[in-house]
C-alpha positions as CSV (number, residue, x, y, z in Angstrom):
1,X,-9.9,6.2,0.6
2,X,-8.0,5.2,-2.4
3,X,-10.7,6.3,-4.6
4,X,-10.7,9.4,-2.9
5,X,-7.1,9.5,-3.5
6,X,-7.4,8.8,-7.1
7,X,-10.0,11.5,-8.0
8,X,-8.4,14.1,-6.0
9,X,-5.0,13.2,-8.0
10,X,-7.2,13.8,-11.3
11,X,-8.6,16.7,-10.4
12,X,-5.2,18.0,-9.6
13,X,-3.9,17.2,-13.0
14,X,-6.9,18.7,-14.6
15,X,-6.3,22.1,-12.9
16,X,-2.1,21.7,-13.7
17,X,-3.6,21.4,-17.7
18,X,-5.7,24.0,-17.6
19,X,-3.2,26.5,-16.2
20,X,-1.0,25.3,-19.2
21,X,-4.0,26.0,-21.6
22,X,-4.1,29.7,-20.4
23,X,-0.3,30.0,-20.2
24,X,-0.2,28.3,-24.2
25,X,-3.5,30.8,-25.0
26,X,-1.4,34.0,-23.6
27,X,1.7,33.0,-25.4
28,X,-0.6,32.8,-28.7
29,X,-2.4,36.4,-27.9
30,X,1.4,38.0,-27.6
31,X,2.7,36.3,-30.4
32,X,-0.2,37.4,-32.9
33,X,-0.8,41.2,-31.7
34,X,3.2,41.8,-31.8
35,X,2.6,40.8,-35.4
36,X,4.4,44.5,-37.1
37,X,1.7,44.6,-40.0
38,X,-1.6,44.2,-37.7
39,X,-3.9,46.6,-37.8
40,X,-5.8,48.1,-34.7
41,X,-9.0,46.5,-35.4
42,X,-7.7,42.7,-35.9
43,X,-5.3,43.4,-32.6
44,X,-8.6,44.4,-30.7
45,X,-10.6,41.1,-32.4
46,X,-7.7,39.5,-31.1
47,X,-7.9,40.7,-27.2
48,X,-11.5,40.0,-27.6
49,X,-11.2,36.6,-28.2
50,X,-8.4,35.8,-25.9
51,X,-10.3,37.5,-23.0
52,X,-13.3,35.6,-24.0
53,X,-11.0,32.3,-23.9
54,X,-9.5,33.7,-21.1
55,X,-13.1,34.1,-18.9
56,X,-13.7,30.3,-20.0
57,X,-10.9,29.2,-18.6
58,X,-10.7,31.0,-15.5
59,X,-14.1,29.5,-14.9
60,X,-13.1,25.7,-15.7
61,X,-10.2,26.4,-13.7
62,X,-12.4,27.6,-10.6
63,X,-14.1,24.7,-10.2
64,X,-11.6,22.3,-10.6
65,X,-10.1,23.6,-8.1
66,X,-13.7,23.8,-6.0
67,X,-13.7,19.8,-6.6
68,X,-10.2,19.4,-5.4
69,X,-10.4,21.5,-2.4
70,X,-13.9,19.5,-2.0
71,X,-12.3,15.7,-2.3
72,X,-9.0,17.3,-0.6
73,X,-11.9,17.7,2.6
74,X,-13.0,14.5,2.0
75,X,-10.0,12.5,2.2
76,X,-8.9,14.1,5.2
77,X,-11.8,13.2,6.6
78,X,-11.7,10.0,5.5
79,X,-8.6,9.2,7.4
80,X,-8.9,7.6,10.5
81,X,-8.6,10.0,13.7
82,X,-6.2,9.1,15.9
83,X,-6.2,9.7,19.8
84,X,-2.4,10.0,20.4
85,X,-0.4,7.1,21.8
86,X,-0.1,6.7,26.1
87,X,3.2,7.3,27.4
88,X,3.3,4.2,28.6
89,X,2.6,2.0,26.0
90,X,5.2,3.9,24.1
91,X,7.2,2.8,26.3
92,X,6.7,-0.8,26.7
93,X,6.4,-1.0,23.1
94,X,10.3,-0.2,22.9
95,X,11.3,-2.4,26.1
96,X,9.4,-5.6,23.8
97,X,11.8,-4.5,21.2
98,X,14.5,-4.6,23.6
99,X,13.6,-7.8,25.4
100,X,12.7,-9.5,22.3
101,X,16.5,-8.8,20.6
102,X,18.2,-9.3,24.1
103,X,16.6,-12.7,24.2
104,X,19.3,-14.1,22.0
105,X,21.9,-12.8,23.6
106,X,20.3,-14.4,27.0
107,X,19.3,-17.9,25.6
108,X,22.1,-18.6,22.7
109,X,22.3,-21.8,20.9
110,X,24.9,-24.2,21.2
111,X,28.1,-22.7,20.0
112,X,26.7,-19.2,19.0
113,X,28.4,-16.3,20.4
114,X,26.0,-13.8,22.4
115,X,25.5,-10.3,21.3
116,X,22.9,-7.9,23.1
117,X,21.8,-4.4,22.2
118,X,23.4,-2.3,24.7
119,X,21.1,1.1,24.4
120,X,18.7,2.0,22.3
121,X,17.6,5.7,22.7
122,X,14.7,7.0,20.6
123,X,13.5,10.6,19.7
124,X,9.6,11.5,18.3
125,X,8.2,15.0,17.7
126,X,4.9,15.7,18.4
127,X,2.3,17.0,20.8
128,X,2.2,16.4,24.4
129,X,-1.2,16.0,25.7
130,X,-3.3,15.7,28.9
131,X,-6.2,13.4,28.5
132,X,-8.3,11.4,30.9
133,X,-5.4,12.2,33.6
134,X,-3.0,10.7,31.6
135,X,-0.3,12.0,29.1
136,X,-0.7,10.9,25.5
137,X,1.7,11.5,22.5
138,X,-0.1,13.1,19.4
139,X,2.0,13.0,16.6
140,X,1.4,15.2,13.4
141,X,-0.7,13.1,10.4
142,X,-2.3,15.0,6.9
143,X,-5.4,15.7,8.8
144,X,-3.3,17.6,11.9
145,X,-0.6,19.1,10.3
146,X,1.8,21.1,12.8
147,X,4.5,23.7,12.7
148,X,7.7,22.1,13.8
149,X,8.4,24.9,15.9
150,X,5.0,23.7,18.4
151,X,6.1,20.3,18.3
152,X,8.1,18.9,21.4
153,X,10.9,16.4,21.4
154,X,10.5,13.1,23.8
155,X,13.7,11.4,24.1
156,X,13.7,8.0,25.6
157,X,17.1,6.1,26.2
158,X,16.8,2.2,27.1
159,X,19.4,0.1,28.5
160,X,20.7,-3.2,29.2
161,X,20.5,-4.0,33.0
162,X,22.1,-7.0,34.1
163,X,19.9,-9.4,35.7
164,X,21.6,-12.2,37.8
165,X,20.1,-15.9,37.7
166,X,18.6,-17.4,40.3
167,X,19.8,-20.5,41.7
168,X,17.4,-22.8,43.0
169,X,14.7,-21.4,45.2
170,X,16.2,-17.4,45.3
171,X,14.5,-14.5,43.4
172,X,16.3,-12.8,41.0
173,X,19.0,-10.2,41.6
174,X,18.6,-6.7,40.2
């Protein structure tokens, strides 16, 4: 994919110089046939060759841009697809997070001072989808670009719910 990468960035500086070479060849063609003391013949020499230059170019420039739209192709194709993410794992993915940084707060050293994360609340954009009876988040990548306008807005608040400890032999208290 990097390769991909790379030639598709060459290709797109080789159009970008191109399009200066006809910009540069135009500027030329003005700046000779505004020239007071030419005569009609050497202006029209002069409009022959620059649309002859000008065909040349046009034609390089083509296909470059062929190639890039080509390797452009590729590489998105060469990304990996992705399925979207089950609501639920989204989920317990966050409540890890929370656990894991409460877990100080529950199990502090000697002489440390607790601190917990109170909240957490979390917003993603993408596409809610149906699949296999359950509801997955797709989120836009370069392969499935997306108007932000389509995409919907999933906001999950976590908090911090007391747990009391157990004393010998009880289950804990939620």
């Amino acid at each position: 994919m990097e390769e991909l990468s790379r030639q598709l960035n060459e290709s797109l500086e080789k159009a970008a110089e191109l399009l200066k070479r006809l910009r540069e060849g135009l500027a030329v063609f003005k700046e000779e046939a505004e020239l007071p003391k030419i005569t009609a013949k050497r202006r029209a020499a002069l409009g022959q060759q620059f649309n002859d230059q000008l065909n040349e170019r046009l034609r390089d420039l083509q296909a470059t841009l062929t190639e890039t739209a080509t390797l452009s192709q590729n590489l998105l194709q060469a990304l990996p697809p992705t399925e979207g993410i089950l609501t639920g794992d989204l989920v317990k993915g966050f409540r890890s997070i929370v656990d894991n940084i409460q877990r100080d707060a529950r199990d502090p050293a000697k002489g440390d001072v607790g601190a917990t994360l109170q909240s957490l609340d979390v917003e993603i954009k993408g596409f809610i989808a149906l699949q296999q009876n359950e509801a997955r988040i797709i989120t836009p990548t370069l392969a499935r670009a997306a108007d932000p306008g389509q995409l919907s807005t999933i906001r999950l608040a976590f908090g911090a719910i007391p747990v009391l400890r157990p004393e010998d032999g009880d289950e804990a208290i939620q």
